[in-house]
N, C-alpha and C positions, 0 to 999 in steps of 0.2 A: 504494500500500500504506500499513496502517497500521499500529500497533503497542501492544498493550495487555500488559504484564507478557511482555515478551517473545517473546508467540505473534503469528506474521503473521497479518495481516486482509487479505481480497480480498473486495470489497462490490462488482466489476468485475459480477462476476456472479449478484448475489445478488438472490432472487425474495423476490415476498413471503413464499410458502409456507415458504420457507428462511427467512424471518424471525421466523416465528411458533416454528421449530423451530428455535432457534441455540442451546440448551442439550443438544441430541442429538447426542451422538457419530459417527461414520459407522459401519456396521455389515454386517459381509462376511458373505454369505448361508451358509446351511449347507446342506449336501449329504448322506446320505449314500447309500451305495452299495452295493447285493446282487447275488451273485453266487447262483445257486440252481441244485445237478442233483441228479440223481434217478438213485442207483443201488442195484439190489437191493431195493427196496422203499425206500429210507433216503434221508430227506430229510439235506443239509447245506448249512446255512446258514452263507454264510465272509460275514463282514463287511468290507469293503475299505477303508472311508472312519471317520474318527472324527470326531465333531462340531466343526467349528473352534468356537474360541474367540472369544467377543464382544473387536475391536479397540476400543479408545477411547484416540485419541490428541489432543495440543493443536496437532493441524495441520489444523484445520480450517480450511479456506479461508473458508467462510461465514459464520466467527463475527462478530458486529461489537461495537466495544468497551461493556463494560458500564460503568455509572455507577460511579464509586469513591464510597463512602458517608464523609461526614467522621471520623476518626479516632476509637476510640472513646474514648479518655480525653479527649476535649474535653468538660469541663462547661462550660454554657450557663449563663447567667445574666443578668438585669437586663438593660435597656433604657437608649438613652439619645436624647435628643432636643436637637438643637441648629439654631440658625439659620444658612443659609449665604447669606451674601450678596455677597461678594465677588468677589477672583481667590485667588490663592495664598498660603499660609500652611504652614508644617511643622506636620502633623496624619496621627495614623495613618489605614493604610487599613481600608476598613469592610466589616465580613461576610465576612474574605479568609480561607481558607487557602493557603495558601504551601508546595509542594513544592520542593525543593532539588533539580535535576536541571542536569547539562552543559547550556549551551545555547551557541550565537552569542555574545549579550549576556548581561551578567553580573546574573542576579534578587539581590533584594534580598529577604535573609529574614528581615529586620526590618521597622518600622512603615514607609509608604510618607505623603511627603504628599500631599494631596489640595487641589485649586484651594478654599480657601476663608478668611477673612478672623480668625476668633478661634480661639484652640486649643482642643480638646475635647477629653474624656477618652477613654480608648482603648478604640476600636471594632472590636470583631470580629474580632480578628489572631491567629489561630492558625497558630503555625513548626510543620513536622513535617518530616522527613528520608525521602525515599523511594529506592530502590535505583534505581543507574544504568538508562535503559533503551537498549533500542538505537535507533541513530539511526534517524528518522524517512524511511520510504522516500517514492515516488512512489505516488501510489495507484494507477496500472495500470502494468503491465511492458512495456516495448517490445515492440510486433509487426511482425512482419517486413514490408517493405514491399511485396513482389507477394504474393499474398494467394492459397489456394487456391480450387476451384470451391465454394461452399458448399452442402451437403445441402437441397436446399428442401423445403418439404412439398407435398402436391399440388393444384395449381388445381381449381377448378372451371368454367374455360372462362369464359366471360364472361354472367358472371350479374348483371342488370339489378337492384342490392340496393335500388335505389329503388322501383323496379315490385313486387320480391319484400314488400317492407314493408310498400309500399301494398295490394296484394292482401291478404294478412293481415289487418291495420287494418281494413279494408271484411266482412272476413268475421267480423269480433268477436273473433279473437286477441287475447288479455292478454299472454303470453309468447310473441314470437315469437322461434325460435332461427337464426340464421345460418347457411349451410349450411358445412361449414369448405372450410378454402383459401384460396389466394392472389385476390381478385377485381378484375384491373386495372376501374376505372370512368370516364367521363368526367364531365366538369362539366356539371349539364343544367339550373341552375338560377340565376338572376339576370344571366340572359345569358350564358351558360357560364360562370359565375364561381364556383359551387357546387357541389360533387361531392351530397350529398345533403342533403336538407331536411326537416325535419322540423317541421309546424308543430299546433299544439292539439293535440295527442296527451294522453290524459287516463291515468292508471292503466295502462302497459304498461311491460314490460320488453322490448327488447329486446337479446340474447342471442348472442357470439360463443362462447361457452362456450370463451373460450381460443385459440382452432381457427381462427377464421375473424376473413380481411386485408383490410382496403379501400386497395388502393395507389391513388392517387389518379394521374391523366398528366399532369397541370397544377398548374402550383404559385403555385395558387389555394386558397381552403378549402376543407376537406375534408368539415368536417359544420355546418350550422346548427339550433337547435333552438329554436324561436319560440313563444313561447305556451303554452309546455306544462304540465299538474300531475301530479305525481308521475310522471313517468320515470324509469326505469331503464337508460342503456346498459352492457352489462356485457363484458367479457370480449371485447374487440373491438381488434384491430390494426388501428392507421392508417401508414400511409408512404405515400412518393414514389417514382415514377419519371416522369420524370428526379426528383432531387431539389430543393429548392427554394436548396440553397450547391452549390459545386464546390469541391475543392482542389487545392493546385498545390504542387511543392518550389523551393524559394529556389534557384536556380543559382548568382546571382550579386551581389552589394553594393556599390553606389557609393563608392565615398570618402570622399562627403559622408554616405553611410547615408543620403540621400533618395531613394534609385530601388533597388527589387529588381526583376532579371529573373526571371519564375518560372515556368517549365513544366509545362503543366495534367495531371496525372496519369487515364491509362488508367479510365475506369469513372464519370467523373464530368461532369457538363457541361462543354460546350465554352466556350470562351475570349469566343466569341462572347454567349454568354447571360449572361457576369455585367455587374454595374451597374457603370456608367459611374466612378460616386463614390458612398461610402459607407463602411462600417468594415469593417475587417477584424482578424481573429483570425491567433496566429502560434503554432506549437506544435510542441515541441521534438521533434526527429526520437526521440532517446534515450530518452525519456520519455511520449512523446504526451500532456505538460501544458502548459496555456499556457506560454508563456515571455516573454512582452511584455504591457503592458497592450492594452487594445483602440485601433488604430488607427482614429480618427472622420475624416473628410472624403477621405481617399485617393482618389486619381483611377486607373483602370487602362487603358489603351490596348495594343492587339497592336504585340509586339518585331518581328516580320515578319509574314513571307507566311506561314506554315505555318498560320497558327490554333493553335498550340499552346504558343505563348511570348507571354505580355504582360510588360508595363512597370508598375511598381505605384508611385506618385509622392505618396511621405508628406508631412508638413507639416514644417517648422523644427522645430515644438515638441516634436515625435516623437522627435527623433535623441537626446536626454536620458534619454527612457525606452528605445533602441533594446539590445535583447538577443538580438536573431535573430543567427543561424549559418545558412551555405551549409548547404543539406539540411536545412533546415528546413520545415515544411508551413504554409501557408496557407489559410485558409478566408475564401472569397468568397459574397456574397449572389450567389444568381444565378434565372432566372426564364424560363419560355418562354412566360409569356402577355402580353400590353399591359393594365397597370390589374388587376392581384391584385387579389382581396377579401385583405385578410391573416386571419390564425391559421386554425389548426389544428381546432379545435372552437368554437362562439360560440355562446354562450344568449342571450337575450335575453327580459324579460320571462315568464318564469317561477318556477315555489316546485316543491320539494318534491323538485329534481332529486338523482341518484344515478349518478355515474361510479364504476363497481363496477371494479378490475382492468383498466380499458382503458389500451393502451399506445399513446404516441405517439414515433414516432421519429425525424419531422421536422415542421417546418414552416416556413412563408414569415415569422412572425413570431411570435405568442404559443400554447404548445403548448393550453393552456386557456384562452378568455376568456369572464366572465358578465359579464352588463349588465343593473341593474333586476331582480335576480334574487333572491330570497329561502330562506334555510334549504336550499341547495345542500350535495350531502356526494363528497366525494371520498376514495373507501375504496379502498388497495392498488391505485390508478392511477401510471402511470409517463409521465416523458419523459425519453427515456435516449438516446443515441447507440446506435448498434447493432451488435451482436457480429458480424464478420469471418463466422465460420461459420453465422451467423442471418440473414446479409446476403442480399438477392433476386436479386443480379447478384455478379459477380467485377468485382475492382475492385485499382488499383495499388494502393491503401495503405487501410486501413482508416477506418472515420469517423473524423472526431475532435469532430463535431458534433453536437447533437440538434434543438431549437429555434431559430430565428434572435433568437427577443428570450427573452422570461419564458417561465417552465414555466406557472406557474397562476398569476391573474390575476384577480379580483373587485373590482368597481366598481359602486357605488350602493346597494350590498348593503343593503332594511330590517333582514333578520335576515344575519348575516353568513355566511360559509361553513364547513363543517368540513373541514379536510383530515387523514386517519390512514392512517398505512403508506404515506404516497405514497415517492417518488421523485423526485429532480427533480436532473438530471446533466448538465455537459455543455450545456445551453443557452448561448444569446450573451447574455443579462443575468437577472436575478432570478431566484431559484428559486421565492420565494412574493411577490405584492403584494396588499395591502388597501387598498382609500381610496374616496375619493369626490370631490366635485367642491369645488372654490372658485370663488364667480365676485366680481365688483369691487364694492364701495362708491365710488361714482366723486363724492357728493355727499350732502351732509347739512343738506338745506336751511336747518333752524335745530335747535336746541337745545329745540326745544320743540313739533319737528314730530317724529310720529313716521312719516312717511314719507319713502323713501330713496331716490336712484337707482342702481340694481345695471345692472353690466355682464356678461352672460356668459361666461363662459372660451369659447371660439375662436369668439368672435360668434354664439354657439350661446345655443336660450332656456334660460333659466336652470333647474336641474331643483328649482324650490322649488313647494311649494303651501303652499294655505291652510291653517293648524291645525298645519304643520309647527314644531317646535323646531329655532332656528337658530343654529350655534356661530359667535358675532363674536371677529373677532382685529384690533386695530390693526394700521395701517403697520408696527407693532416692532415687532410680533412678541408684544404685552400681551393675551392673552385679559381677555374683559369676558365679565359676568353674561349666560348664553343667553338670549332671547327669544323671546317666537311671531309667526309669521305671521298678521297678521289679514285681509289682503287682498293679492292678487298676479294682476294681468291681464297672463296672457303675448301676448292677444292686440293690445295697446298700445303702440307703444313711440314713443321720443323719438328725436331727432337730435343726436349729441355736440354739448355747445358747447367751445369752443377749451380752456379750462382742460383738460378731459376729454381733447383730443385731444395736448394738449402731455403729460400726462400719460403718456398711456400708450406716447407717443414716447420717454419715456424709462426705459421699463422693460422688462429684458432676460428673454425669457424663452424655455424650451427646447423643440426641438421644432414638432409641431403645433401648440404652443398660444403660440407667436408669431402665429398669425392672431390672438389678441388683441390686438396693437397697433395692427393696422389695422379695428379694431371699428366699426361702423356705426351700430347702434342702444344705446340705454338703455333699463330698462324702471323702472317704479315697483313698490315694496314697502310695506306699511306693516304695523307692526310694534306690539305690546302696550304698547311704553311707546318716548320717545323716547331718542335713544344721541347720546353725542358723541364719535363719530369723525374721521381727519380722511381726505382722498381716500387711495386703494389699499389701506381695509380691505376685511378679507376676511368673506363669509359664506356658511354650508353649513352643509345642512339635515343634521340629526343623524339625522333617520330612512332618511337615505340615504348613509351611509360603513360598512357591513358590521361593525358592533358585535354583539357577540356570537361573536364568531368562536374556532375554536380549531383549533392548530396541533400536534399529540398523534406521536411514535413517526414521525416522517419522517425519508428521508435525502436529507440538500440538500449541493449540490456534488460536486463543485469548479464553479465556473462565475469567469463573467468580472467579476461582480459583486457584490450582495448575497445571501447566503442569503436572508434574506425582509426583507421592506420595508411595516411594518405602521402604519396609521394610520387606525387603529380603536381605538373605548373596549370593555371589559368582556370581555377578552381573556383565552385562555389559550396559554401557549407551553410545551410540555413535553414533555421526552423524547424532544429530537429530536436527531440525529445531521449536525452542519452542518460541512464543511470545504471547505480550500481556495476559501477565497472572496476574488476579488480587490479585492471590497470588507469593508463593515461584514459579522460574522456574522448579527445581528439586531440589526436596527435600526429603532428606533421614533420617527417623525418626520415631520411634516409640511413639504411642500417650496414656496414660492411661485412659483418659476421655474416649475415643472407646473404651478399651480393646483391641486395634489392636497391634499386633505382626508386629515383631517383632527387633531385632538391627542388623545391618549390618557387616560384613565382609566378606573382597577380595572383594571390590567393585572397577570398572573402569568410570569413569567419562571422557570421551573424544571428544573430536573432537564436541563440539555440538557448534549450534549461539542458543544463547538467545537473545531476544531484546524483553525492553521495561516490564522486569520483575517489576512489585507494589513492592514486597517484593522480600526477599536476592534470588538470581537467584539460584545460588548452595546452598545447606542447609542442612548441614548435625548436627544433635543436637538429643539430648536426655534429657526427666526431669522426677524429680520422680512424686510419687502422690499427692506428695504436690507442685508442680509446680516449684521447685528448682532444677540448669541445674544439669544434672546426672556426678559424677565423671567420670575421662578417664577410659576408659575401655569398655565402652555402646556398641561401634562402634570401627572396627579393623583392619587394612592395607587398608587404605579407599587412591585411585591414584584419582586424579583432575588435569586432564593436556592437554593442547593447544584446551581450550574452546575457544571461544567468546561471550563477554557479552556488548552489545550495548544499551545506553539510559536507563539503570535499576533503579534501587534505590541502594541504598548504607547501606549497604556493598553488595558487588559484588557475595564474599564467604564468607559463616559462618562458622563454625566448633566448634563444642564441643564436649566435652565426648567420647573422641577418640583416641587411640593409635597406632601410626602409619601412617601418614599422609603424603602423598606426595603430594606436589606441583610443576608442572614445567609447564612454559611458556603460563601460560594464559591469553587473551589478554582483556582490558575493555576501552571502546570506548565510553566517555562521561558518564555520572550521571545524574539523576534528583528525586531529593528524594521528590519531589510533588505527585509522585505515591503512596507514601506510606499513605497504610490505617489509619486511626487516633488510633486507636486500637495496631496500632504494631509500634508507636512512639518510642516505648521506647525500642525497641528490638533488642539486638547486639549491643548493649551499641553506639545507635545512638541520645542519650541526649548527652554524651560525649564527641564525635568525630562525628559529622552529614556525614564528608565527608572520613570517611576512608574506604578504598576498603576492604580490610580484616580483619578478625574478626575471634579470636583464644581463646576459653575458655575451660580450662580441660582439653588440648590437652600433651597426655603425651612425642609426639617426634613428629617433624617436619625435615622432608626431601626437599630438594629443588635444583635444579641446577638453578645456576647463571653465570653471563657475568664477564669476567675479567676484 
């Protein structure tokens, strides 16, 4: 639950259609009612019923909270521009307003300093005093944990939706409609690894109107879509059975908090089917919200004979952030085919696509993934964990799951994607990511050669061509002036020499894209004019990290991670609704560990509520390879103005490595730096000033309007 002026908010259950209409009252039908006989000739008409009265109460469940517009006696005025080059210096905070409300930690309703080196004049600080609200619930309400049979809708017997699409297709169908119902399918495609495929499809809509389910039996992918222009899938249910996680209640806790025994609960895969090692999620019986960070590398083996108790064996490092309680739930990755294709939906090489209203409510890994995909729109789609009474089977404890990794998910993007009125709940990491690729500078023959040797991120060929415009970052993390591609033979390559191979021995990196260490080939680039870098810069082609994108009217979270993770130029972020994130709310950043591209500029940051962000809500930063924050420059005319940021961690906004910064009128409504992960103690110089809103390093100009 959440809370805006008092009135509860339940967003547990709220559709898009109820989103479009959250300024509509509820309203109790009217009736009335005739009694009519016929005596003596003489009609009489007795009226029984009187018209009820239109209800309009503030106990709408569906409301979700509106934007509070800055005060109106705040007069605006003048601009100011200063350089920041430092660390910390006592300087007000910029573009802030400031609500005085109870919190945990005590806000500061005066100037705040901000990391930077000379004092400036006062930027953007308007105090204003708002009435107590009530404390800040759990967004969903405990549900009981043996679960009733739930209402299903009705099957359609086992309908071949692959054959029924392809029939259409061949008969010239432009709109083809799904027929409704539940339709379990198997996987018939890529070696049974594929539930359905869709490939060059040109100009069609296909059509669940809502109505119609593809539960998938394999927790493999469920849909791929290859080559296609201008597709439409609309109104289309995807799930699991079995599903692709299980969960299980905490019995019992070691001592040491390294071993939970846990008992796999009635309705969800067996003990048997989950993974060996891997991470696991832990959520609070009381509440069904997280209540621990995510546990990474956990090993799980069966407590006995039964199959229905294992042993779940944490790391050391674990037992510091450990907050599970006996009766606690557990969610485990879990699987019953050998070698998943992962996610949920995957595009690949296409433009013009349209996820209209389709719901996903699990998957083996990312609920949406595009690849090489251009001008993609995702309108009133969802991936949600799924409601007890909407559930396909009866089950001991309801989900507590949607997604195994991110909800939506674009990569390489020329033109970037749209997402409006999505959804994204309940996943195991990211609710939104944008990026693209980085691959290695491993060699820079001379200073006056303009050809280079690049290494691809996970020994994979590099995704650049010819004509392409290509963003260079030093080792630090220093962006340098872009470049063109004037020639690039993927078909060519070299053999590391030692420098190259010591290299890349000693850098850490996450994930699948440690196969980069052990990289085999080099390829050659050359480039418009020559560059002096030195090994482990980075380069990615600008026409492939999903610029242009925009993020409009979403709700993201709670999840285990970041609301969204954007790194992309020419962006717009607005109007979105992001909580309970166990990470950053939105955060703008490119990361070297991934190789993920790339750095931001023309970005718009507006109009969104965050509540209840672990880590810095807005985050905008850049570091080199060696973990050291990147000079200004990374990131470029980057606007942040008339957010709200409700009950977060502190700082409110970060900023580094950026030139060009605007700040105006954003407003932060309490503090609680108890959120913050033990891991990111130290980050945004929150040793130094635990309680300051803003936080400014490498920032070459700040801009801001302030109150006279």
């Amino acid at each position: 639950m959440t809370e805006d002026n008092n009135t509860t908010i339940d967003i547990e259950k709220a559709t898009l259609e109820q989103k479009a209409a959250l300024e509509q009252s509820e309203k109790t039908p009217t009736y009335t009612v005739f009694y009519r006989g016929c005596a003596l000739a003489l009609l009489i008409i007795v009226i029984t019923g009187i018209i009820l009265g239109v209800s309009s109460t503030n106990n709408d469940p569906l409301k979700l909270p509106q934007l509070r517009p800055a005060p109106a006696t705040t007069k605006l005025s003048n601009s100011t521009e200063a350089p920041i080059t430092g660390q910390t210096t006592s300087a007000p905070t910029l573009g802030l307003v400031i609500t005085t409300v109870p919190t945990s930690a005590p806000v500061k309703a005066t100037e705040a300093p901000i990391s930077q080196t000379a004092p400036d004049p006062p930027l953007g600080l308007v105090t204003t005093t708002a009435p107590t609200s009530a404390p800040v619930e759990a967004t969903t309400a405990p549900i009981p944990a043996v679960m009733t049979t739930p209402t299903l809708p009705p099957t359609s017997g086992q309908l071949d939706v692959q054959a029924f699409i392809d029939a259409k297709v061949a008969q010239g169908e432009t709109h083809i409609i799904i027929p409704p119902g539940r339709h379990y399918i198997d996987p018939q495609h890529n070696n049974g690894k594929v539930h359905l495929h869709l490939q060059n499809l040109q100009d069609i809509v296909i059509d669940g109107m809502g109505e119609a389910e593809i539960v998938c039996t394999k927790t493999t992918r469920a849909i791929t879509l290859w080559g296609c222009q201008n597709v439409t899938l609309k109104g289309l249910i995807v799930d699991y059975d079995p599903l692709p996680f299980s969960q299980g209640r905490i019995e019992s806790i070691s001592d040491d908090q390294l071993k939970l025994t846990v008992s796999m609960i009635d309705g969800y895969p067996a003990a048997d089917s989950l993974k060996e090692t891997g991470k696991i999620e832990i959520y609070d019986s009381a509440t069904d919200e997280l209540t621990t960070p995510t546990y990474y590398g956990v090993t799980v083996g069966m407590a006995d004979e039964s199959g229905k108790n294992v042993i779940v064996t944490k790391k050391p490092n674990h037992v510091p952030l450990s907050a599970e309680k006996v009766g606690d739930i557990v969610v485990f990755g879990s699987s019953n085919i050998v070698n998943p294709i992962p996610h949920a939906i995957f595009a690949k090489d296409s433009a013009g696509l349209l996820f209209e209203g389709v719901k996903v409510y699990a998957s083996n890994m990312f609920g949406f993934l595009e690849n090489d995909c251009t001008s993609s729109g995702y309108i009133g789609s969802v991936v949600d964990r799924r409601l007890p009474e909407d559930d396909i089977k009866q089950r001991g404890y309801r989900r507590l799951r949607s997604a195994n990794a991110d909800a939506f998910h674009s990569k390489h993007a020329p033109i970037g994607p749209r997402f409006q009125n999505i959804i994204a709940r309940y996943n195991a990491d990211d609710g939104i990511a944008v990026n693209g690729h980085y691959h290695l500078i491993s060699n820079v023959p001379s200073s006056l050669d303009n050809t280079i040797r690049v290494i691809g991120k996970n020994d994979e060929v590099p995704n650049l061509s010819e004509g392409d415009m290509v963003e260079l970052v030093k080792y630090s993390g220093e962006r340098i002036e872009n470049a063109k591609i004037v020639s690039f033979d993927s078909e060519t390559t070299y053999a590391l020499d030692q420098a190259e191979k010591d290299f890349l021995g000693a850098q850490t990196f996450s994930g699948r894209v440690k196969l980069t260490n052990f990289a085999t080939k080099v390829y050659t680039v050359t480039l418009d004019r020559a560059i002096d870098v030195p090994m482990g810069s980075l380069i990615a082609s600008t026409n492939r990290l999903g610029n242009g994108f925009r993020v409009e009217d979403c709700i993201i979270g709670p999840n285990r991670a970041r609301g969204m993770l954007l790194k992309a130029s020419d962006g717009v972020v607005t109007g979105n609704i992001v909580q309970d994130t166990w990470l950053a709310g939105i955060m703008l950043a490119p990361e070297y560990s991934w190789l993920e591209a790339g750095s931001g500029t023309n970005l718009l940051i507006a109009n969104n509520t965050i509540t209840r962000a672990h880590d810095v809500a807005i985050s905008v930063h850049a570091e080199g390879g060696d973990g050291t924050v990147a000079p200004a420059g990374a990131h470029g005319r980057i606007i942040i103005e008339d957010n709200r940021i409700v009950d977060s961690s502190m700082p409110a906004i970060a900023v580094t490595s950026t030139s060009e910064l605007f700040l105006f009128q954003n407003t932060i409504e309490g503090a609680n730096n108890d959120y913050v992960p033990g891991w990111k103690r130290e980050d945004f110089g929150r040793q130094e000033d635990p309680g300051r809103q803003i936080y400014l390093e490498n920032v070459a100009s700040v801009r801001s309007t302030f109150a006279e």
